[in-house]
N, C-alpha and C positions, 0 to 999 in steps of 0.2 A: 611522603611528599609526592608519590608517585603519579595516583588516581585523578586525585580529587582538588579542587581548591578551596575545601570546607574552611571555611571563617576568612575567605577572602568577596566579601559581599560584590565587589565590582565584576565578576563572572554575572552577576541578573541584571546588572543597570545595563550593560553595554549591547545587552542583544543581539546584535548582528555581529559585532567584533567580537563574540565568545571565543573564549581564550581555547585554543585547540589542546589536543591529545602532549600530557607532561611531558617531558625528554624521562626521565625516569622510570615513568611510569610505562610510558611506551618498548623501550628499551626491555624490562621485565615481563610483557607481552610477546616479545619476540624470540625471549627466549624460552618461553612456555614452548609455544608451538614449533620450535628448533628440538627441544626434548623430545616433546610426546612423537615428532615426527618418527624420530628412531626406531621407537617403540610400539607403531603403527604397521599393521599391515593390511594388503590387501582389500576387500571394502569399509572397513573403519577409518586407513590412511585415506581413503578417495573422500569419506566424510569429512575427516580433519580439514584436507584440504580446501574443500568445499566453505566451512568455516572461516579458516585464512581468508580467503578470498574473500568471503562475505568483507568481514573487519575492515579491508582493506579498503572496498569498495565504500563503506561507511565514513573512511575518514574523508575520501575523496569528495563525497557528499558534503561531508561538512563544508569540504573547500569552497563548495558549489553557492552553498549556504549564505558563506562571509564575504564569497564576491573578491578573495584573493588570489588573483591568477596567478602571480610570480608562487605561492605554493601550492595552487594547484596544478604547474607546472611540472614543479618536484614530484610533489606527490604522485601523479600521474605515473612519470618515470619510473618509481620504484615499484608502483601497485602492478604496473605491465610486465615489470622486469619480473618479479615474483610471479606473476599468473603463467605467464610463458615458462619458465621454470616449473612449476608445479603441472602443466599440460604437457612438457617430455617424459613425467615417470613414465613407463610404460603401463602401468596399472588406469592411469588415465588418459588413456590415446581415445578413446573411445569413451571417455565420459560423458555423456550431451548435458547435464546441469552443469557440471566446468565448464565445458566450452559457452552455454548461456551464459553465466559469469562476468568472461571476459569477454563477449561481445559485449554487454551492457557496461563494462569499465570502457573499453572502447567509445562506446555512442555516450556516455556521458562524460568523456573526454572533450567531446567535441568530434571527433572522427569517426563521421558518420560511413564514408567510404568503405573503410578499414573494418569498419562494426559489420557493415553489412556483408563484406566479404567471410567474414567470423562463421556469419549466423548459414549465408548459404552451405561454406563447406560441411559445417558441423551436420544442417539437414541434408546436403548431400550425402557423407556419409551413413547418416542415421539407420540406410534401409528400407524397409518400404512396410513398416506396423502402420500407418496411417492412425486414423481415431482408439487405433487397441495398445499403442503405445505411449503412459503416460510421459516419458520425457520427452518424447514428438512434439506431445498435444501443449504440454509448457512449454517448451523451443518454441514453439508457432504461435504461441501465445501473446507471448513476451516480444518476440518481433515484431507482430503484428502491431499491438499498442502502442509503441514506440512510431511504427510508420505511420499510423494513424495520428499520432501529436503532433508529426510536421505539418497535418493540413489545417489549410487553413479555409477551407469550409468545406460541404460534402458536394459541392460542384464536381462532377467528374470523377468521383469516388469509386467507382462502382468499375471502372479499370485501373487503381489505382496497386502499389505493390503489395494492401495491405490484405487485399480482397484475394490478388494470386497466392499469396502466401495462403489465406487459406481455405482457399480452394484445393491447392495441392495439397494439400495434409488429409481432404479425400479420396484422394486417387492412390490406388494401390502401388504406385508407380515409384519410382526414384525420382526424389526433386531436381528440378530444373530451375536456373536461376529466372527472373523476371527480364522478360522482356520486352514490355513497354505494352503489351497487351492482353485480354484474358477474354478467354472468350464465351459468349452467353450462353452456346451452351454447355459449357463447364459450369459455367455458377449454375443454372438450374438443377446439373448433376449432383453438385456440391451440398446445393438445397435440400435436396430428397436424403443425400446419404444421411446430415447433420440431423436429419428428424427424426428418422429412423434409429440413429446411434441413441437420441437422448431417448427416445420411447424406451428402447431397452433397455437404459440403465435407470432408468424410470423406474420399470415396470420388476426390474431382478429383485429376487425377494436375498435376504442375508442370508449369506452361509456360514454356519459360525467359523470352520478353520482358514475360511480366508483371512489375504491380509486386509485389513476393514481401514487403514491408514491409506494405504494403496488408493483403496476403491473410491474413498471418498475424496482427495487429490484429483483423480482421475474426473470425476463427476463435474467438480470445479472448474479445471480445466476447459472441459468440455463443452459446458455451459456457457465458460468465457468466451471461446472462440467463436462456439454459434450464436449468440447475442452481438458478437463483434460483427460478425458474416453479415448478418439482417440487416445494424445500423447500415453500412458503408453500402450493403446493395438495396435495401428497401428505407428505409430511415429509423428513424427514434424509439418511435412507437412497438413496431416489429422487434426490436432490440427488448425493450420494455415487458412484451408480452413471453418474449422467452425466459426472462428471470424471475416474471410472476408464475409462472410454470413451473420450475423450479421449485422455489420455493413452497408453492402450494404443498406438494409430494413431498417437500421436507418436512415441512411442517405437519402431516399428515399422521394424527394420534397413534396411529398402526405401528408406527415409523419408531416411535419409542417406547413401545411395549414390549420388549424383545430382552426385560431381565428376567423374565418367569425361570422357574425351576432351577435358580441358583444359579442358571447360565448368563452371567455379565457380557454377554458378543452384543450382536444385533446392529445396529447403528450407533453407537454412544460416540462415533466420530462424526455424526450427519449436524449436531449442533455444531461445531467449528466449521464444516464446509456451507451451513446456510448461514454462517458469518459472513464467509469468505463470498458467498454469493453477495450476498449484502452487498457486499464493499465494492465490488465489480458494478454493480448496478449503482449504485448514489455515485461511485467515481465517473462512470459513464455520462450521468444526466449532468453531472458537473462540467464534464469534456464538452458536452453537447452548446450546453447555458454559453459559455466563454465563443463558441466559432458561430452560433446563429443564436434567434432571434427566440428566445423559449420561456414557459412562466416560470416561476420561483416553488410553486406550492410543489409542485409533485417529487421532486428532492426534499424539499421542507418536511412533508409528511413521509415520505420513504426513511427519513434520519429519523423522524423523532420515534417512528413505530419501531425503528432495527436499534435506536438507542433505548428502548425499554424492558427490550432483551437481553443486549451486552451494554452494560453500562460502565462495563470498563474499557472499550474500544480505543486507544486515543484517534488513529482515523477516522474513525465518525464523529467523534467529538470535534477534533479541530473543524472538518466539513461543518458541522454544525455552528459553529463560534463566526466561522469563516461569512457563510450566507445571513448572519446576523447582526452582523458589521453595516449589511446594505441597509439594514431597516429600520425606519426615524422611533420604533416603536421598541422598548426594552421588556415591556409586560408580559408580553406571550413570554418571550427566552425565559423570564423571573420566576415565570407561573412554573416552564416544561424542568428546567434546573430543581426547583422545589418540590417538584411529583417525583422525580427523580433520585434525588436524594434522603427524602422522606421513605423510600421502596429498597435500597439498596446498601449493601457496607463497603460497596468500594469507593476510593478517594475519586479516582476520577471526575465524576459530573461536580463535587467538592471545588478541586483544580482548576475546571475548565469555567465554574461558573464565574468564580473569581476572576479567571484572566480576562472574562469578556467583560466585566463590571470595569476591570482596568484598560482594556484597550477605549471604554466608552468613556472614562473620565478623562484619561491623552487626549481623545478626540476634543472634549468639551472646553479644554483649558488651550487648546492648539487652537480652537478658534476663539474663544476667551482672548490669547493674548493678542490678535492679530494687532496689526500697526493699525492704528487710525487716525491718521497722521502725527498727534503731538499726544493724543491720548493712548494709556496704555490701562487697559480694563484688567484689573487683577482681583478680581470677586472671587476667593475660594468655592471650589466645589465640594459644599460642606456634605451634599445631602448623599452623592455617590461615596465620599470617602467613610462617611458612617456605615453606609452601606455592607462597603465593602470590610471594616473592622468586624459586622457582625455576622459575615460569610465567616472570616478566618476565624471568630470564635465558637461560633459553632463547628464546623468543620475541627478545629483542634481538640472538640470535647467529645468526637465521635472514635468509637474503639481504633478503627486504623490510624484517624488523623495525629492520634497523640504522640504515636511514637513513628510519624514520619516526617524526617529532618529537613527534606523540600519547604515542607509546609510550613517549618517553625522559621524557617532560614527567609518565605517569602512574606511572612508574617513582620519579622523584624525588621525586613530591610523597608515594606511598605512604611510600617513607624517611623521609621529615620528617615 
């Protein structure tokens, strides 16, 4: 009873009121990670932790989610009560992904103040690795983005706290909190150093005994921040032309020829980090689209080209479902879903093509029913629900689909 609410179908109809985390279940969760803690030491306890803290921060999401504050009140309380606790071990006084953590439980609290105070101490203390320390380059990352979603357009950007932030992540210096100015010529410094850092890790050929998980986080990062640097100080484009840079080099045949002679090193992590590029870039132009005035195509085709690589993504996918929503036209989606899943065995493009056929029949029957004064139009939408019967059956005869319980669960409850 713990988990799941398997064969209680009213978990899919309700949506937004999804029934949170079981008492049971949750309860047996807490006591997992109270064992292993015991049994942890030193950098694996710092991981464990790390963990907790993720979970933690996911339920709080959900809170976020259903739009219940009197438990996202609770919940809040406990997740801080626990993060603070687990920031006294002495093993993580000095953690900077912990302390990221709960700054981000903070600022998704709502406590913005408190968040921000989080993220400077932690960079204060951090030291002064600038671009050669990857938990820096994530702290500054993650900050950054965050101060960048309170604006509300790029008016005045370019002295803004997101642009100091990271700025100071090139200077060899000890951070300084923001205060209220940044000056030009620091950004041009800033400029020159972010080019040069990415040339070089551009340009570095693999060594096999490195850490190759390391390096290519690190890359990500990196890429994140100076793509971020350009929007807020130059605009879109500038932003645009750094992840097409990126990417090029990743993608770059060289790049994954590096199993010869029985040696499996080389980049075999550069395919997750020109994900992770991915997602920075479509998430960006998405940021972009919402605060000004932008077209549609250059996200549209940036998803559909990074969706026929990972066709398991769900962040790309949802972006994709998402901008598809705006469009009076289903064919293209029909055509790119059917390329897609004709090429690939994972469920996803399956899932998502389905859920957009179903958000586009709600649509059709929400305006189907509107009131018109004394008449009420109830013409079934016959030609979407067939549609969508012979999405779920093919999808169910395909090797994954058969024996996944999502699919059969959304398969029946469509019928009823």
């Amino acid at each position: 009873s713990g988990f799941n609410s398997i064969g209680h179908m009213d978990t899919m109809l309700r949506g937004r009121h999804h029934v949170g985390h079981y008492k049971e279940g949750e309860e047996f969760i807490q006591n997992v990670f109270h064992v292993l803690f015991l049994l942890f030491s030193g950098k694996e306890k710092s991981n464990l932790s790390m963990c907790w803290l993720q979970y933690e921060i996911s339920k709080v999401l959900q809170c976020l989610q259903t739009k219940n504050k009197k438990k996202l009140k609770a919940q809040g309380r406990k997740s801080k009560k626990l993060a603070k606790n687990l920031l006294k071990a002495p093993d993580n006084r000095n953690h900077l992904s912990l302390w990221k953590l709960y700054a981000y439980l903070e600022w998704l609290l709502g406590n913005i103040d408190d968040a921000r105070k989080v993220f400077d101490t932690a960079l204060s203390t951090a030291g002064t690795g600038g671009l050669k320390s990857p938990q820096l380059c994530s702290l500054s990352l993650l900050y950054a983005q965050l101060e960048v979603e309170l604006l509300q357009s790029l008016e005045g950007a370019v002295t803004s706290r997101g642009v100091h932030i990271l700025t100071k992540l090139t200077e060899s210096i000890p951070y300084v909190p923001y205060s209220g100015q940044v000056l030009s010529v620091n950004i041009l410094k800033a400029r020159k150093t972010y080019e040069h850092a990415l040339q070089d890790y551009l340009s570095k050929t693999p060594v096999p005994d490195q850490d190759q998980v390391n390096d290519a986080n690190q890359l990500v990062n990196l890429v994140g921040c100076y793509a971020l640097f350009q929007y807020l100080t130059v605009g879109i484009d500038a932003a645009v032309l750094i992840y097409a840079q990126a990417s090029e080099k990743l993608e770059a045949p060289g790049l994954q020829k590096c199993e010869n002679a029985g040696e499996n090193f080389g980049i075999q992590n550069f395919p997750t980090a020109l994900e992770a590029v991915t997602l920075l870039h479509t998430n960006l132009l998405r940021f972009h689209m919402k605060i000004s005035v932008y077209p549609l195509s250059p996200l549209r085709e940036a998803l559909t080209v990074a969706l026929k690589q990972y066709p398991s993504n769900q962040s790309l996918w949802r972006s994709y479902v998402h901008i598809q929503r705006k469009s009076h036209s289903a064919s293209k989606a029909r055509r790119f879903f059917d390329s897609v899943t004709r090429s690939t065995n994972s469920l996803e493009p399956w899932l998502f093509a389905i859920q957009a056929e179903q958000i586009r029949k709600k649509l059709i029957e929400n305006v189907q029913r509107a009131d018109v004064g004394e008449i009420h139009s109830t013409i079934p939408e016959t030609g979407l629900t067939n549609r969508i019967v012979a999405l779920f059956e093919h999808a169910v005869q395909s090797e994954n689909g058969t024996h996944c319980p999502l699919l059969w669960r959304m398969y029946l409850n469509f019928l009823v």
